[in-house]
N, C-alpha and C positions, 0 to 999 in steps of 0.2 A: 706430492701425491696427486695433486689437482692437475698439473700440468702431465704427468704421466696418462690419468685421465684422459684426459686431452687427446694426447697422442694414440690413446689407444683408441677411443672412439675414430679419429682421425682414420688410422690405417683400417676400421673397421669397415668406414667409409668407401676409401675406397675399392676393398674387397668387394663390396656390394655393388659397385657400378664395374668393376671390373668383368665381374659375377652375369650383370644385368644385357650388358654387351658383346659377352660370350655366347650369353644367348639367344640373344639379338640374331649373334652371325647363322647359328643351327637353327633359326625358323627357317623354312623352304622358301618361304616367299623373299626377304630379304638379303637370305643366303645367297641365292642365284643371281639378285641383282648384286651386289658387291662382288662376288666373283667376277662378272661381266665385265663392270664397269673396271676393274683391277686390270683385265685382259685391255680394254678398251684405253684407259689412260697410260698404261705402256705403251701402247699405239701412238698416241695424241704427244707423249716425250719424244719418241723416237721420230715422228713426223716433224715436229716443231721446230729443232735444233736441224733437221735437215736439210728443208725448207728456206731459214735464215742462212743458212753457210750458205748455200746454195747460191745464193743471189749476192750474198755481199764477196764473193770469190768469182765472181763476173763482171760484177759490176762497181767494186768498191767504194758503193757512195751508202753512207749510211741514211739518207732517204730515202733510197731505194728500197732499204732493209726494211725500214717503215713500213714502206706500202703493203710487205705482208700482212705486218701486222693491222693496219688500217684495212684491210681485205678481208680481215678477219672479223673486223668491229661492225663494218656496216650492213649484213644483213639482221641480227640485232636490232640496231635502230629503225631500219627501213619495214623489216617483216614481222618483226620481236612481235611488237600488241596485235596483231591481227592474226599469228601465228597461237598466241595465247587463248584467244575466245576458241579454234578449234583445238586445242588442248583440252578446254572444258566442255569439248560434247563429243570426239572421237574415243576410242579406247584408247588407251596410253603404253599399252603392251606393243598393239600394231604399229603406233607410232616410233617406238624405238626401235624395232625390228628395222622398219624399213628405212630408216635413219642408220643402222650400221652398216647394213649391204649394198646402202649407196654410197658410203663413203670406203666403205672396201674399194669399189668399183672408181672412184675418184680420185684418192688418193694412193693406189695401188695398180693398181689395174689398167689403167687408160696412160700411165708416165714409162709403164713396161709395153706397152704399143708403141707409144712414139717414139723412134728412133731418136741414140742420145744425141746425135751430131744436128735433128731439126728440133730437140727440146729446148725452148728459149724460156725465156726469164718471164715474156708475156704468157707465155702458154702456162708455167707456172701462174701467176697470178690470175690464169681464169680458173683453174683447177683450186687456189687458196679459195678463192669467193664460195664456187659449187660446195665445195668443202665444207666450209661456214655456214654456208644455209643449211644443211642436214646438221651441224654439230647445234645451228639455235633451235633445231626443234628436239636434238635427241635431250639437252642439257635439261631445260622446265619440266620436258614430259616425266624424266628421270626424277627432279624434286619435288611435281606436283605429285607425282605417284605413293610418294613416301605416305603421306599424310590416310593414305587408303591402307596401308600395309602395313605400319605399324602403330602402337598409343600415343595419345597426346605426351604424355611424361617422356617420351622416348623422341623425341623430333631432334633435339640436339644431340642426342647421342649416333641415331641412324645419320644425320647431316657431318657430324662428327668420324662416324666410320665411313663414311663414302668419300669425307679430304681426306682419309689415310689412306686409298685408293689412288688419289692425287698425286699423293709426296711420294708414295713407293712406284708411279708411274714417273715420276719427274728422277727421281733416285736410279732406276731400269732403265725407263727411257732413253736419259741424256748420256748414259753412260754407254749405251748401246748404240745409239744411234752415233757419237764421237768415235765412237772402233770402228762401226762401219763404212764412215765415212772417210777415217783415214785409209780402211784396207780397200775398199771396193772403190763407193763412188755416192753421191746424194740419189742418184737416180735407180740405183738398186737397192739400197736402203728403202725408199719409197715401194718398191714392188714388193719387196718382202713383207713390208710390216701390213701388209692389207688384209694377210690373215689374222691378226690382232682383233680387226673388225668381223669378222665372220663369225670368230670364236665366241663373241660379246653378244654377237645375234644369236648364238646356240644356246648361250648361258638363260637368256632374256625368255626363250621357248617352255624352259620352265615356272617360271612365275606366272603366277595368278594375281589379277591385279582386279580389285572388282571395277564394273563398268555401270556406273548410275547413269541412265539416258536423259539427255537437258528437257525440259518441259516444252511442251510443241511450241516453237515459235508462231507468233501472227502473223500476218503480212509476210512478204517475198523473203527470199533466201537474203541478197545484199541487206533488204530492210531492218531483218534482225540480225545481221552479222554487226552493223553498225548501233543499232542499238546498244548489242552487248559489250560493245568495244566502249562504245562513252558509257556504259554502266561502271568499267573497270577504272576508268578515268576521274568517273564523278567520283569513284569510293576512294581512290587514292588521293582526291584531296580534299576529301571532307575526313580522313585521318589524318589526323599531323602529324601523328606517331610515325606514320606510314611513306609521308611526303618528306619527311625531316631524312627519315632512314634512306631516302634513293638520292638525294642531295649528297647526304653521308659518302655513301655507296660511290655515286658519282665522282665525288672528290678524289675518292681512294685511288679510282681506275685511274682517273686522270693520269696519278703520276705513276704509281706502279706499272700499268703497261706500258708506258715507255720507259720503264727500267727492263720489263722484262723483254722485251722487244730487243734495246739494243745491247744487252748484255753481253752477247759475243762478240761486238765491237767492242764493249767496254773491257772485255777478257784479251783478246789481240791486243791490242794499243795501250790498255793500262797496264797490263801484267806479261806480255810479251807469249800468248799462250797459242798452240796449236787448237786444232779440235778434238781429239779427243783429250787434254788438258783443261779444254773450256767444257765438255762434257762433264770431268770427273768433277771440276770446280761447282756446274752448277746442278751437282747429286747434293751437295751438302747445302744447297735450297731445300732439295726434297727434303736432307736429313731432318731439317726444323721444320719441317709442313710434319713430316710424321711427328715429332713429338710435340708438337702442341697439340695434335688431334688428337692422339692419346689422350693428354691433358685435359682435352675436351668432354671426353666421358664424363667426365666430374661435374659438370658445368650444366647437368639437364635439368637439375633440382634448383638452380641459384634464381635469386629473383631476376625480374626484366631489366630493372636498375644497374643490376651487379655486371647482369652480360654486357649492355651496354659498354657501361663503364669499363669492363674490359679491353674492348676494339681501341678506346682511349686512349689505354694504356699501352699497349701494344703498337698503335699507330705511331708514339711517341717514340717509342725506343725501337723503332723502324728505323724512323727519320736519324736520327744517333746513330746506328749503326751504317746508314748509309753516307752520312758524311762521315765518319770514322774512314769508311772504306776508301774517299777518296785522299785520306793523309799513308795508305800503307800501299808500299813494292811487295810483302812479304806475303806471298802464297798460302800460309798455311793460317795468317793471320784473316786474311781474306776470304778463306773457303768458314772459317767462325763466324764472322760477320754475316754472310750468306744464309747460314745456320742460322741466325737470329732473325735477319731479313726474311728466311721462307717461315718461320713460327710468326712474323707480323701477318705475313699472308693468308696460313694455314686457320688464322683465330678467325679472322674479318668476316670471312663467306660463310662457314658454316653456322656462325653466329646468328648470320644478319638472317641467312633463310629459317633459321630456328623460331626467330621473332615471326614472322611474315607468314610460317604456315601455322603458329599458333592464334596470331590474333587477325587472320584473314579468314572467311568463310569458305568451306572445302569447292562449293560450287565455283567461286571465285580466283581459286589461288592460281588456277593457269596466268590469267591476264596477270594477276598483279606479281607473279612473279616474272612477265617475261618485262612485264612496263619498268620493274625492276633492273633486269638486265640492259634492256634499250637504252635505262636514264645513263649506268654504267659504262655502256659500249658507245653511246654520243661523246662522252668525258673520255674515254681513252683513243677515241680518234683524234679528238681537238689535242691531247698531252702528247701520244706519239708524235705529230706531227712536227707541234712546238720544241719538245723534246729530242724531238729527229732533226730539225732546223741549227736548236742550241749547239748539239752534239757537234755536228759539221764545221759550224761556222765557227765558233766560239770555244771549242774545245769538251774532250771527256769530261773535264773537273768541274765546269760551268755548270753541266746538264746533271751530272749527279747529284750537286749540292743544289738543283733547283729544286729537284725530285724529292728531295728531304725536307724542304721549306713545305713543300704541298702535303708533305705524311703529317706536319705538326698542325697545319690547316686543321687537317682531319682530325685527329687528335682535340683539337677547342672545339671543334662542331659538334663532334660523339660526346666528349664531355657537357656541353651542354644538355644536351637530348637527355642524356640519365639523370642529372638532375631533376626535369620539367616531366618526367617519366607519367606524373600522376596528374598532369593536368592534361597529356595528352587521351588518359583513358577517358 
């Protein structure tokens, strides 16, 4: 009878967050931006897998393949923190607006100008970078914004419905973008999907995002840009809680972006796959980004301890599945594994920013979330890299069982963290 109990309370549960996130999506303010970003991460699948063929079907060196992804990582690092102090004094609507229309225009619109026979592999990589820079101001402005639009109790659930926006862009995306790549070409692939971005801009016209103005600075413009900037710096490390999580964070990217980077290498030569085969293979990444996000509803109420410990958990049976993946030939065993490996990924992020816009002050949370992204995108240019080197030189099987060594790293760091939970407060 107890245990029946149990179970009913249980399903009761989660009727009530299923409940709480339903209507989550029917507030206007919300709604609009999930829609957007839904439009927009279909965009960013179908871009991504394009982009990578692209270059390693020219160039077949998988360092090469890298440097997208390294093109990607460094504005991040270079613009991320300084990019975050005007996050906290701009409006955050205008900032995403004009962050989608320029990368319509960048990654659409300027590759259907240049003729395909002078679009080279460099001309590509200035276009990745340009790209990059609008996607690190649209990403923050998009998370700091949450914390205005919806309740504290709901931070993980709204972070939670925005990766399901992710997985179903990576699920659409890659699947889309492999068909069109086999029937067309990468370079019309790329002009098409620019509407993705325009539509993301239309969606965003609706939301109301309140705009609290910063307190007049003293002294010159530079003087208090810099101010604000070592304000965000001193407060991330007089928290540990805070410094411990971008270590975490860092660790993660390390290895994962160089899985995700060269996975369509890893799909050609491990599994003997075309693209649109390495397309359908890596929907069922999405498939587990989406259902752990689901999963994630659940997760708004648990303590800080618990979530943590989650990432942990998760981290761990990453790493397992990704050396699994390097003992199987067998397709459909692979596209499972994937499955497990995009729910390691789907848990991490929406997690970590769940912590970070509850115990970070709203004034504050642009810097410390983009100082956050910075710490991450330093760690996955150094892993790419290395990962891009291993890959080459030393073989697929090397560089994936490295990647797995670094998920279990991650895994004793986060476990840690949850433990010390309470002498960090």
């Amino acid at each position: 009878m107890s245990n029946g109990g149990i179970e009913l309370r249980s399903l009761e549960a989660i009727g009530r967050d299923v409940e709480k996130s339903h209507h989550l999506l029917l507030t206007r303010d919300f709604g609009w931006l999930w829609w957007g970003q839904l439009v927009s991460q279909v965009g960013d699948g179908i871009t991504r897998l394009a982009l990578l063929w692209f270059v390693y079907s020219i160039t077949g060196s998988a360092l090469q393949t890298t440097v997208i992804g390294l093109l990607q990582t460094l504005p991040p690092v270079i613009f991320g923190p300084l990019i975050g102090v005007y996050l906290d004094r701009l409006p955050k609507k205008s900032i995403m607006i004009g962050s989608d229309l320029l990368r319509a225009l960048i990654i659409g619109v300027i590759p259907c100008v240049i003729p395909v026979e002078t679009l080279t592999v460099e001309h590509l990589f200035v276009l990745v970078f340009l790209n990059s820079i609008a996607s690190t101001v649209f990403g923050p402005a998009m998370i700091a914004s949450v914390p205005f639009i919806v309740t504290r109790e709901q931070f993980t659930a709204a972070n939670a419905l925005l990766q399901i926006t992710s997985s179903l862009g990576v699920i659409a995306g890659s699947t889309l973008s492999g068909i069109g790549i086999a029937a067309l070409s990468s370079q019309k692939v790329l002009c098409v999907n620019a509407v993705t971005y325009i539509v993301s801009a239309a969606c965003l016209l609706f939301v109301r995002i309140p705009y609290v103005a910063p307190a007049r600075a003293e002294g010159g413009q530079m003087e208090s840009t810099i101010r604000d900037l070592l304000e965000g710096f001193r407060y991330a490390l007089k928290k540990q809680m805070i410094l411990q999580l971008i270590l975490t964070a860092a660790l993660y990217s390390f290895g994962m972006s160089a899985f995700s980077t060269l996975f369509p290498i890893l799909g050609k030569n491990m599994l003997g796959l075309g693209p649109a085969e390495v397309g359908y293979l890596w929907s069922s990444l999405g498939i587990g980004l989406l259902a752990i996000s689901v999963g994630l509803l659940r997760m708004s109420e648990w303590e800080l301890s618990k979530r943590i410990q989650a990432i942990a958990v998760s981290s761990a049976i990453t790493g397992i599945a990704l050396w699994a993946l390097v003992w199987t030939s067998n397709r459909v065993v692979a596209g499972i594994l994937l499955g497990v490996i995009g729910a390691g990924i789907g848990l991490f992020t929406p997690v970590a920013w769940g912590v970070l816009q509850e115990i970070v002050p709203q004034r504050m949370v642009g810097r410390l979330l983009t100082l956050y992204g910075a710490g991450a995108m330093a760690a996955a240019m150094v892993g790419m890299t290395l990962f891009g080197w291993i890959t080459q030189k030393l073989g697929e099987t090397r560089g994936v069982f490295g990647i797995g060594l670094v998920l279990f790293l991650t895994a004793a760091l986060a476990g840690r963290i949850s433990r010390r939970v309470d002498l960090y407060s």
